[in-house]
VOGU-3710 file (C-alpha; in Angstrom, 3 decimals, decimal comma):
1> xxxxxxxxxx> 18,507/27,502/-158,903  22,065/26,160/-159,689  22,863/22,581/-157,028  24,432/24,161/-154,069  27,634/21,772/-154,030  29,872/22,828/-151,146  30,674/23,146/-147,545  30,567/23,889/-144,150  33,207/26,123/-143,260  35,226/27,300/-140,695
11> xxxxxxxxxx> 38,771/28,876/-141,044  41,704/26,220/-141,538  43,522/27,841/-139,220  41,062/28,062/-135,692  38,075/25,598/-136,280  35,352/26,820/-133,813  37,422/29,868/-132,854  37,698/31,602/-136,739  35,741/35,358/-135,590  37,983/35,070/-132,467
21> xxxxxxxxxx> 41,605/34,259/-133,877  39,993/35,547/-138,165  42,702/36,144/-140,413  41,842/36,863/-143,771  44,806/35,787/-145,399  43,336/32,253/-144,065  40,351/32,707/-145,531  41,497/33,583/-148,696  43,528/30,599/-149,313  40,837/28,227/-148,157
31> xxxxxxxxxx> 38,033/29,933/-150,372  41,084/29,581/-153,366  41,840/26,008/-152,559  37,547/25,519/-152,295  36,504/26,917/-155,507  39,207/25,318/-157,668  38,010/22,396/-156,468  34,012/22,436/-157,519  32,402/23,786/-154,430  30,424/26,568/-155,207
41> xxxxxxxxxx> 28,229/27,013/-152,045  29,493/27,864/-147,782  27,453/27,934/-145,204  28,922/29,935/-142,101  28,083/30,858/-138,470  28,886/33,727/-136,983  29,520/32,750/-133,348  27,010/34,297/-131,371  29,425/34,793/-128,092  31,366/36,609/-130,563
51> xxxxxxxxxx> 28,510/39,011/-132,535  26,690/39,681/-129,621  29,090/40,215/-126,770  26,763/41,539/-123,975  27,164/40,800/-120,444  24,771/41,615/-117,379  26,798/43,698/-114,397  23,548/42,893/-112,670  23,258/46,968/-110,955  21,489/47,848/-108,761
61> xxxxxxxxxx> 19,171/49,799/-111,067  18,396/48,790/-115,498  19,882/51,245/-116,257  22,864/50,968/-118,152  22,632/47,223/-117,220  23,526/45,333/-120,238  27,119/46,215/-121,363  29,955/45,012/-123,820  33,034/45,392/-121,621  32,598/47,972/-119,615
71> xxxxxxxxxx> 30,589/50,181/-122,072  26,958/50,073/-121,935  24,977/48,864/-124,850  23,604/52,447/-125,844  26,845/53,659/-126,251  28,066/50,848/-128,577  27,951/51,278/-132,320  25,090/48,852/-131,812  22,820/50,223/-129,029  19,766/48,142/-129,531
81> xxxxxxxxxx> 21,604/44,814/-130,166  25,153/45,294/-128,771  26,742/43,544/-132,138  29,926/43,945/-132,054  31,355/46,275/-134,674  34,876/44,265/-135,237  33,161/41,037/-135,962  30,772/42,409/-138,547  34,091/43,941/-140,224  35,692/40,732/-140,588
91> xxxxxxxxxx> 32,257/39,007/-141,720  31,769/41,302/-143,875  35,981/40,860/-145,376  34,766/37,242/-145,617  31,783/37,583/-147,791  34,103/40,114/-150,044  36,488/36,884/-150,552  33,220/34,760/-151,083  32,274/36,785/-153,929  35,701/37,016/-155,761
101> xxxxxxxxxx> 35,784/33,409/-155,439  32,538/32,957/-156,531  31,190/31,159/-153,678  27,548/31,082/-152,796  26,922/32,136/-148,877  24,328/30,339/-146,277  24,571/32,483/-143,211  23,397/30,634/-139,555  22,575/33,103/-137,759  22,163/32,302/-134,433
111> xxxxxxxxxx> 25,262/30,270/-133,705  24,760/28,779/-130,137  25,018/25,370/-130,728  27,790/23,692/-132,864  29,729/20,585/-132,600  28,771/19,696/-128,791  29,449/23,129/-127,205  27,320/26,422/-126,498  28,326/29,460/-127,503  26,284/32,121/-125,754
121> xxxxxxxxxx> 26,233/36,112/-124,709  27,315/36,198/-121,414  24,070/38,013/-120,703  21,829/34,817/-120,840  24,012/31,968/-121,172  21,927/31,217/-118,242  18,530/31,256/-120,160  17,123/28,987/-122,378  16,876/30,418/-125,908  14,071/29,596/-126,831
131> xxxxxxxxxx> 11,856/29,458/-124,330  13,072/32,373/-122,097  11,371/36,391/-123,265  14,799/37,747/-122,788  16,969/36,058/-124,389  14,490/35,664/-127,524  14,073/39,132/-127,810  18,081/39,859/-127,771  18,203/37,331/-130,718  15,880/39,315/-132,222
141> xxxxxxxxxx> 17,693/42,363/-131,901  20,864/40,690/-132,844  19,290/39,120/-136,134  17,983/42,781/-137,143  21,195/44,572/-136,875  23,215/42,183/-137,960  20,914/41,814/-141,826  20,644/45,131/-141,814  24,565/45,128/-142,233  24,909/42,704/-144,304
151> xxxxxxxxxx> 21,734/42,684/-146,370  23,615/44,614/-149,613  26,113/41,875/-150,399  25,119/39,746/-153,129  26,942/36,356/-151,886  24,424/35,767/-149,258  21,858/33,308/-150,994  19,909/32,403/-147,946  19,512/32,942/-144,213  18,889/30,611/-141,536
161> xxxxxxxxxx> 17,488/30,947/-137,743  21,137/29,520/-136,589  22,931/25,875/-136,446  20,377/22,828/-135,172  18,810/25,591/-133,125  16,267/22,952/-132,120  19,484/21,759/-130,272  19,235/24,670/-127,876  16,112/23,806/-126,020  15,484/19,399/-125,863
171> xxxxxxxxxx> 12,873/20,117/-123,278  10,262/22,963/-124,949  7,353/21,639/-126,183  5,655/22,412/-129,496  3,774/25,507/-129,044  6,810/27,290/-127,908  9,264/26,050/-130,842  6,637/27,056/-132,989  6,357/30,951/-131,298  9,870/31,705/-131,135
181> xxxxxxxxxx> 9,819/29,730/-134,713  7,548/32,562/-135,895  9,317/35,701/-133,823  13,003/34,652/-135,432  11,525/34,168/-139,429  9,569/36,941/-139,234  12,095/39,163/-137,834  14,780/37,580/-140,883  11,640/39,092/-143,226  11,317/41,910/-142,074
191> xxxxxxxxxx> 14,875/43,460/-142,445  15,203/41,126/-145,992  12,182/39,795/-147,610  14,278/38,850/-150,603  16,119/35,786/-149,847  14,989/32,664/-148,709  15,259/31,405/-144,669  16,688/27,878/-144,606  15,438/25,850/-141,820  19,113/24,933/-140,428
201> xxxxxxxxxx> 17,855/22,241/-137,932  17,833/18,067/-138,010  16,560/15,475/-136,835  12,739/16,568/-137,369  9,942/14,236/-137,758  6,153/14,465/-138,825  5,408/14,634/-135,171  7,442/15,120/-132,083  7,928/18,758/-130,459  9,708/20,058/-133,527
211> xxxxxxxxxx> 6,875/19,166/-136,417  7,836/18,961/-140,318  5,281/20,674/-141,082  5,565/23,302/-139,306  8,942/24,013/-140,439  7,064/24,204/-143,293  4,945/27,057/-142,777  7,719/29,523/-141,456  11,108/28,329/-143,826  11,366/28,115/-147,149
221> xxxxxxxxxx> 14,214/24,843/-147,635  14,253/22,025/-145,177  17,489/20,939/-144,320  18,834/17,372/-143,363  22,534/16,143/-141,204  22,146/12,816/-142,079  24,980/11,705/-139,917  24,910/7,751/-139,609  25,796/7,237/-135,820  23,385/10,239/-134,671
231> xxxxxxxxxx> 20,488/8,662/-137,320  18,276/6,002/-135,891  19,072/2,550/-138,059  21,721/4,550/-140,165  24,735/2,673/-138,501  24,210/-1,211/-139,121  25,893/-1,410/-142,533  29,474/-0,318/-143,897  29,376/3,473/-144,960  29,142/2,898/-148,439
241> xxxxxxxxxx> 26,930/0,270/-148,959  23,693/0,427/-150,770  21,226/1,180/-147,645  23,857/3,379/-145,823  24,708/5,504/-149,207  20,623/5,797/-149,733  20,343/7,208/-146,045  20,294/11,075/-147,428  18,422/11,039/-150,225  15,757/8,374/-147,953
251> xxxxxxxxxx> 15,340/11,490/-145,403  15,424/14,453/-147,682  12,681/12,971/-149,453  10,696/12,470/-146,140  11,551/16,067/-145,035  10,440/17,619/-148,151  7,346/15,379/-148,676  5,807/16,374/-144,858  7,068/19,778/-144,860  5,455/20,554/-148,683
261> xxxxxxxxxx> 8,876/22,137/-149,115  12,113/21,844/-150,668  14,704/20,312/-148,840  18,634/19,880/-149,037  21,123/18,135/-147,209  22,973/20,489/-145,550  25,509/18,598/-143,340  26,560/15,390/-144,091  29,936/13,054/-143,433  31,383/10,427/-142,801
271> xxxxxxxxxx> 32,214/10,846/-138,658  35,383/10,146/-139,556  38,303/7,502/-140,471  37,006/4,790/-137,632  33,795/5,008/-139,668  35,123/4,107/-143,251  38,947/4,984/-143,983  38,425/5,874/-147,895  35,521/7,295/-148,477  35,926/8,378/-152,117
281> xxxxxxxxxx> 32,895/5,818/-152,935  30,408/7,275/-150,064  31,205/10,611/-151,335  30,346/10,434/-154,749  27,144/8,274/-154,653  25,783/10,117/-151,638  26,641/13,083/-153,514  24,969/12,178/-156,967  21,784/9,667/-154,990  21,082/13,343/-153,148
291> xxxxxxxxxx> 21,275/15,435/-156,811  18,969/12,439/-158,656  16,738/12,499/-155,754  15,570/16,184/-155,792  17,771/17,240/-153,186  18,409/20,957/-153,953  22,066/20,872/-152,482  24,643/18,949/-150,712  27,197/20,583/-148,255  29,836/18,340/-146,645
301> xxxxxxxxxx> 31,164/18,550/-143,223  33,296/20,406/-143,133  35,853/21,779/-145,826  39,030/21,348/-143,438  39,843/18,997/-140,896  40,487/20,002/-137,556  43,007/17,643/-135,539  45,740/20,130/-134,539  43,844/22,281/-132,473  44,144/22,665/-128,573
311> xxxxxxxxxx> 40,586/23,436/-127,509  37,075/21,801/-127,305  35,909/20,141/-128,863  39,002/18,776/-130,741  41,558/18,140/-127,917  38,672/15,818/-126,162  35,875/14,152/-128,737  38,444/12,026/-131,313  35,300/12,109/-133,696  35,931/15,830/-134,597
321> xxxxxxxxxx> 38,909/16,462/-135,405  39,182/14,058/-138,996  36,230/15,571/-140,986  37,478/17,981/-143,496  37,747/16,917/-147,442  40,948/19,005/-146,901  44,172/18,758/-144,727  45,002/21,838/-142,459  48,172/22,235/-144,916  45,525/23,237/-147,649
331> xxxxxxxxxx> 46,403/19,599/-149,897  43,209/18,554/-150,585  41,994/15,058/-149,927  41,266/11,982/-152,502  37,323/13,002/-151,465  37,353/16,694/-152,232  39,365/16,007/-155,820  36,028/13,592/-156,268  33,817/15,951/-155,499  35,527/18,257/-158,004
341> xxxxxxxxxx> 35,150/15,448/-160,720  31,386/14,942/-159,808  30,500/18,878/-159,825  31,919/18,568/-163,401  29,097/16,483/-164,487  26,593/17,840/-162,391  27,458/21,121/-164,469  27,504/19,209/-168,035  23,603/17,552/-167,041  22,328/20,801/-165,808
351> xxxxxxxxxx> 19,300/20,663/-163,631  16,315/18,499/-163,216  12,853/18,437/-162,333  11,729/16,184/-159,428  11,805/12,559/-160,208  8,468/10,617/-160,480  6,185/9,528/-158,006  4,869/6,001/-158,459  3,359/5,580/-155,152  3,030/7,945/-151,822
361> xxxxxxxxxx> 3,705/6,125/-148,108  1,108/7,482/-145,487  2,613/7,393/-141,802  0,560/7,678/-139,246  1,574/8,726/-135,547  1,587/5,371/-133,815  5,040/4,132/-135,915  8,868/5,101/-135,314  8,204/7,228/-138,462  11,561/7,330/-139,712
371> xxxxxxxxxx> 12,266/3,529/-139,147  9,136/2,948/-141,607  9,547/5,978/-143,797  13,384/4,757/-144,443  12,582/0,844/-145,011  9,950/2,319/-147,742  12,245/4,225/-149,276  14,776/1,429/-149,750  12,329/-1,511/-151,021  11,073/1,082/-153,565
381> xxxxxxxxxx> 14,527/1,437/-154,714  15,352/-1,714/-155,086  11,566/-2,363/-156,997  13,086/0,478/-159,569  10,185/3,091/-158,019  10,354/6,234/-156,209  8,206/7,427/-153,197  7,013/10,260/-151,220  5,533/10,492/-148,440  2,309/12,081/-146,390
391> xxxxxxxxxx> 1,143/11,918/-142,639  -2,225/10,768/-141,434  -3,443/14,801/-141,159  -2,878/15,695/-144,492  -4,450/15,848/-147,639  -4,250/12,642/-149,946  -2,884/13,318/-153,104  -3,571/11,735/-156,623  -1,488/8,683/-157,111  -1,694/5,234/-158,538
401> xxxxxxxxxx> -0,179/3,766/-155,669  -0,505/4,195/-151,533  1,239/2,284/-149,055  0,243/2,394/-145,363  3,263/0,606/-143,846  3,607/-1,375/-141,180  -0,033/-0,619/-139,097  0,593/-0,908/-135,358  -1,141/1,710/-133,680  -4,652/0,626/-132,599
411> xxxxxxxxxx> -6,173/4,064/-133,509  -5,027/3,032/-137,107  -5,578/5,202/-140,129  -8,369/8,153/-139,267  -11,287/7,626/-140,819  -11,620/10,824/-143,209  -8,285/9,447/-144,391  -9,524/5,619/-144,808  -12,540/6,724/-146,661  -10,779/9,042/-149,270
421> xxxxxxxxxx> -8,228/6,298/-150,130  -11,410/3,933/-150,454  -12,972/6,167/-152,998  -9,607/6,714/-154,609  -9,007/2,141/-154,729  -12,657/2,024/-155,787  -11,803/4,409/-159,099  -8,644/2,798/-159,873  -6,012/3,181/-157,185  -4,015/0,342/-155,644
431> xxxxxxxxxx> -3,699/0,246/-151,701  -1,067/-1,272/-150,430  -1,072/-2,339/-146,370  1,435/-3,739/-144,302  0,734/-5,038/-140,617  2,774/-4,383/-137,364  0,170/-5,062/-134,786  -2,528/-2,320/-135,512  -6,269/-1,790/-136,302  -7,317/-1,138/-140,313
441> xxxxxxxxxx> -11,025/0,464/-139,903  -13,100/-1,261/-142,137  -10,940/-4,155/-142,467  -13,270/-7,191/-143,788  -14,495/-4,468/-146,437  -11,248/-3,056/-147,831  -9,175/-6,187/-147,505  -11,472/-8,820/-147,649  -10,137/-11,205/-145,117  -11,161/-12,387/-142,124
451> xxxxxxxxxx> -9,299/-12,544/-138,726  -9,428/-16,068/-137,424  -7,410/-15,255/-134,490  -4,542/-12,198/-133,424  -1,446/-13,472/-131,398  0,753/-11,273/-129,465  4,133/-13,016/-129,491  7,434/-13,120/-131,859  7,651/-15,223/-134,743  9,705/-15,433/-137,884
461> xxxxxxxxxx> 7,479/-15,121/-140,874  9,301/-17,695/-143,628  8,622/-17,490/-147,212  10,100/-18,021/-150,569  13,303/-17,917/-149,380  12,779/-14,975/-147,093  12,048/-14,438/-143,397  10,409/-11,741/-141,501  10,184/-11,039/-137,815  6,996/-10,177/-136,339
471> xxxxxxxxxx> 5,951/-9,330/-132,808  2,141/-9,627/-133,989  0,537/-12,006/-136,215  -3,057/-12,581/-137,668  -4,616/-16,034/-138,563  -6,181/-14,972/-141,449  -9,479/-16,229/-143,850  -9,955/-15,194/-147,506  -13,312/-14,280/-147,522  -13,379/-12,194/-151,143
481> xxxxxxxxxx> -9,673/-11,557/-151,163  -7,526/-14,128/-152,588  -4,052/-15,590/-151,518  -0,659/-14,580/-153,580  2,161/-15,617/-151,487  1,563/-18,361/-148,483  3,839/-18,130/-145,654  6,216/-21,688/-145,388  3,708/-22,790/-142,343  0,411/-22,412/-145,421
491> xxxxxxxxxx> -0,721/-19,233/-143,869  -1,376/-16,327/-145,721  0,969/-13,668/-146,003  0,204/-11,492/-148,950  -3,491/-11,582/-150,310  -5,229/-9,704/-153,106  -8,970/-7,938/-152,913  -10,575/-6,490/-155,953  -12,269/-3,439/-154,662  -14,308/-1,336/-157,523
501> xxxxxxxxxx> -11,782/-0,582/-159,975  -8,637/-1,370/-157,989  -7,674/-3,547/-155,746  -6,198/-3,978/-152,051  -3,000/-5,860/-150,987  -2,626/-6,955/-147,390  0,696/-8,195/-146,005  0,557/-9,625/-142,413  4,217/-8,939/-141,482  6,341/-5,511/-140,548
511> xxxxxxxxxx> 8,215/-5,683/-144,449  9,010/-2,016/-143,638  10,516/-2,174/-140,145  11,962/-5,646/-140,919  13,830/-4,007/-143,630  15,215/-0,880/-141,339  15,993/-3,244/-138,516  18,290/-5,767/-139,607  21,542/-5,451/-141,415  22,181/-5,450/-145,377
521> xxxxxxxxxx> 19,013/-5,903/-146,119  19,387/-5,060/-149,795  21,015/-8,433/-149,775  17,487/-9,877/-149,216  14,295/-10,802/-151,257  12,253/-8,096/-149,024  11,825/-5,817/-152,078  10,064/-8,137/-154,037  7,391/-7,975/-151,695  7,146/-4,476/-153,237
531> xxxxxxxxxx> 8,584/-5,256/-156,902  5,559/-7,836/-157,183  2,552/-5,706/-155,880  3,410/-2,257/-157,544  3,590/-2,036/-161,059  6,924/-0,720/-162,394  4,856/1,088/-165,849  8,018/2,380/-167,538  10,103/0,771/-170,839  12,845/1,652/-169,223
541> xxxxxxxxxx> 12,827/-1,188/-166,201  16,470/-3,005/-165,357  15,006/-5,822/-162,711  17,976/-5,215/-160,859  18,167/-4,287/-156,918  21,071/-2,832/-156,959  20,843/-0,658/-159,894  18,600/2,592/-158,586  16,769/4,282/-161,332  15,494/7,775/-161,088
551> xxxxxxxxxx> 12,801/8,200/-163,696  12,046/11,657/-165,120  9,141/11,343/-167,429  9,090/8,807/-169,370  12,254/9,392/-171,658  15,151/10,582/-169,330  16,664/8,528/-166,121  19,173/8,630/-163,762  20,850/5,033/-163,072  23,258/4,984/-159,787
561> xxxxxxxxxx> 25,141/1,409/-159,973  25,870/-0,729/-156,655  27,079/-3,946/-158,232  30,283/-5,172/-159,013  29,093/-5,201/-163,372  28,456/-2,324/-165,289  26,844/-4,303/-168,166  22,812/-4,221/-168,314  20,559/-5,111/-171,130  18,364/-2,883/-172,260
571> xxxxxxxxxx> 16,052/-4,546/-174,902  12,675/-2,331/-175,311  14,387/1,479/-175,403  16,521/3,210/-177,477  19,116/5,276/-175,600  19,297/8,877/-177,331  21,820/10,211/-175,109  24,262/8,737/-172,541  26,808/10,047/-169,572  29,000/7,948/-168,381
581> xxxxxxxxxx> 27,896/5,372/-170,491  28,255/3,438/-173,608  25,726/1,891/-175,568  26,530/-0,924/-178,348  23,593/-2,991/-179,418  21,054/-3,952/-176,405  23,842/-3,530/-173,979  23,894/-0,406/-171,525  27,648/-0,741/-170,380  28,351/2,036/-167,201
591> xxxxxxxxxx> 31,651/3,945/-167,179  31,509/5,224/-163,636  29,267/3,841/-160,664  26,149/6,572/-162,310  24,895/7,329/-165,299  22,526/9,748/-167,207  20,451/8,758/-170,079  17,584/9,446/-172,461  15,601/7,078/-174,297  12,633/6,023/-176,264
601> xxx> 10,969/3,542/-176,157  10,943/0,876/-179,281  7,277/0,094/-179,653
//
């Protein structure tokens, strides 16, 4: 499938209010303005106030009780769902323009959340929609009628349940998301098995009340908002600097890896001016980190901005109204002509498979998951690797490498898990552990080290010209396992076991959450904690942390450049073919801030 490259979109001309004020003369010029400039792919939400229009007169008797204006339900054009006939005309003018532009359509169905406001049938505004029969079963409704519509027109590439539904209901626990998960897909399959159902939501993790994976079982794409201030640990550095940039490609990766789906990132900006004035930079190195990644799209938010408008949100939250890679006057922004620029190349490298995985990160529930699963990410990076990622209920794959990060739950790893990666270290595997605090089952065995003593208090870890902060420490003994890097006090921070045909490497500090906590940490030496345990086994290998590589096979890369040189050596490969960049002798010389290649290597 071709990179969905686009937008969110509502009308220029209304924001939040485009099915009540539509004019398709708007919509033609923005969808004009759009696909001139690269985006090939909308996602819109038809307001669910506005589709479904019902309203309870609360008679005496049911019958007749549900009505749009003053006509009852049954005698609308609609009478099991009450959709309202005008809207579906002017959603259905809108995916006409879509498809003479040649724009790609993501429909959210259920639109009763979106940008801090509710937009709800007057019927059961009162009800919560996910947890309450009634209103479920009108959604239901709604969603059936309103495919059955719209089903024929060839623009639609996807449906979704509706925008950040998971939004809706904060309180519901996990059996319930999961039922009216299961009622909403299943109805979207019924009335169109063809197309894929996008999951629509964020801020998901591999536990919680909203579970990864089971997203997984009832969508078909994941989809990410990586928005900085509403991320956990996404906020501490300047918008386009190396960790912040790496923030949606970092969670994509972790949706897709738990969920055993694809994932995209669906909505993602900047917040605004007060967040980063130009962001040209953050644009196009989110945009091509997301594409490298695996990421199978990237939609910004949102195509115009939305600062002259009267009504809520905009004349109240400051943060919404500066968001668009277009002005309301239809001149696009320095942003939106760099997102035309990068679509061009993204069209001249075609697709590409998934990158490699060198080593896979096992969470486990007693962590801030995403705190851990992000500072992975990053220090593999900068070590020139790439990770996925599992939770401590599934399966272990075949890899090279595992990490268990940052330990601190005193359940620790469950045993059925411990013993496969055991038999998998004792046939060849590395194991990597770090320590926050927890309990390793069968530690003496696996990691052959003793504990001379566990203190509960803070202490900064010092070492080769790093520090760590840890809120527990072990005294440690090498019984079989062997010291490789001694802390600045002579204790042991990183050891080495040989176990069968692999071997074990314990670090007693947080490297993971250390990394996530503090600010700039790229800036560091934490990565080499990584960089010097896990074996980087390609020709192609830069030794630079601020040059991320993206290995496909072992002959093609992707190289996304966060230094202030463009010059790299490249002695043991032979570049073949080059992207933005020039190759004279055993010099790789960048001409933008990425870069394609593909190489052999000189043996």
């Amino acid at each position: 499938m071709e990179f969905l490259l686009g937008v969110n979109y509502w009308a220029s001309n209304a924001g939040l209010f485009t099915w009540r004020n539509f004019d398709a003369t708007v919509v033609e010029k923005d969808f004009k303005l759009l696909s001139e400039n690269g985006v090939n792919t909308i996602r819109v939400f038809p307001s669910w106030d506005v589709f479904q229009p019902i309203s309870d007169s609360y008679g005496c008797k049911e019958t007749f009780r549900f009505r749009v204006g003053e006509t009852p339900v049954e005698y609308t054009d609609f009478p099991n769902s009450g959709l309202s006939k005008p809207a579906l005309e002017n959603f259905k003018t809108l995916l006409t323009l879509a498809e003479k532009y040649n724009l790609k359509v993501i429909v959210s169905l259920i639109t009763g959340w979106m940008s801090g406001r509710r937009f709800m049938p007057d019927a059961i505004k009162h009800l919560n929609p996910i947890t309450d029969p009634k209103a479920v079963n009108f959604e239901c409704r709604f969603i059936k009628d309103f495919i059955a519509e719209t089903k024929n027109y060839k623009q639609i590439i996807a449906w979704e349940p509706g925008n950040e539904c998971n939004a809706m209901s904060l309180e519901s626990d996990e059996s319930i998301n999961e039922l009216w998960l299961s009622a909403i897909t299943n109805t979207i399959r019924a009335e169109d098995p063809t197309r894929p159902i996008f999951a629509g939501m964020h801020g998901l993790s591999a536990g919680g009340k909203w579970k990864l994976e089971t997203l997984g079982l009832y969508t078909d794409v994941q989809t990410i908002h990586p928005y900085p201030q509403f991320t956990p640990y996404c906020s501490k550095d300047a918008l386009n600097d190396m960790r912040s940039v790496f923030h949606a490609a970092a969670e994509n990766e972790y949706y897709a890896s738990i969920s055993k789906t694809p994932c995209m990132v669906e909505e993602i900006g900047s917040l605004g001016p007060m967040f980063l004035s130009n962001i040209v930079s953050y644009v196009e190195k989110a945009l091509v980190t997301s594409f490298a990644s695996g990421s199978t799209g990237f939609l910004w938010w949102c195509a115009f901005d939305q600062d002259k408008f009267d009504f809520s949100p905009y004349d109240i939250v400051a943060m919404e109204q500066n968001l668009g890679l277009a002005n309301v006057d239809h001149t696009p922004k320095p942003e939106l002509l760099k997102l035309k620029e990068t679509a061009k190349f993204l069209k001249e490298l075609g697709s590409l498979p998934k990158p490699n995985v060198d080593a896979t990160v096992i969470l486990n529930s007693g962590q801030d998951e995403w705190a851990i699963a992000y500072g992975s990410y990053m220090l593999a990076i900068q070590s020139g690797l790439n990770v996925d990622f599992m939770y401590e209920n599934q399966r272990l794959p075949k890899r090279d490498n595992y990490i268990i990060p940052c330990i601190s739950d005193l359940n620790g790893i469950p045993k059925l898990l411990l013993d496969e990666l055991v038999l998998e270290v004792k046939n060849g595997a590395n194991l990597y552990i770090t320590y926050d605090g927890g309990y390793v089952g069968r530690f003496e065995e696996i990691t052959g080290l003793k504990v001379a003593g566990r203190y509960e208090k803070q202490k900064t870890i010092s070492y080769n010209g790093g520090s760590i902060l840890a809120d527990v420490t072990l005294n440690l003994d090498c019984a079989t396992a062997k010291p490789v890097i001694l802390a600045d006090d002579g204790s042991v921070l990183l050891s080495e076991n040989v176990l069968g045909k692999g071997k074990v490497f314990f670090l007693n500090a947080p490297l993971e959450r250390a990394y996530t906590t503090q600010n700039n940490p790229e800036e560091t030496v934490l990565y080499k904690l990584y960089k010097d345990v896990i074996p980087v086994k390609y020709a192609l290998d830069f030794n630079d942390k601020k040059l991320a590589v993206y290995h496909y096979g072992n002959d093609k890369a992707m190289l996304i450049n966060f230094n202030d040189y463009a010059e790299f050596n490249i002695p043991s490969v032979k570049i073949k073919k080059a992207i933005n960049a020039e190759v004279k002798g055993n010099v790789l010389t960048l001409t933008k801030s990425y870069a394609y290649i593909e190489y052999e290597e000189i043996l």
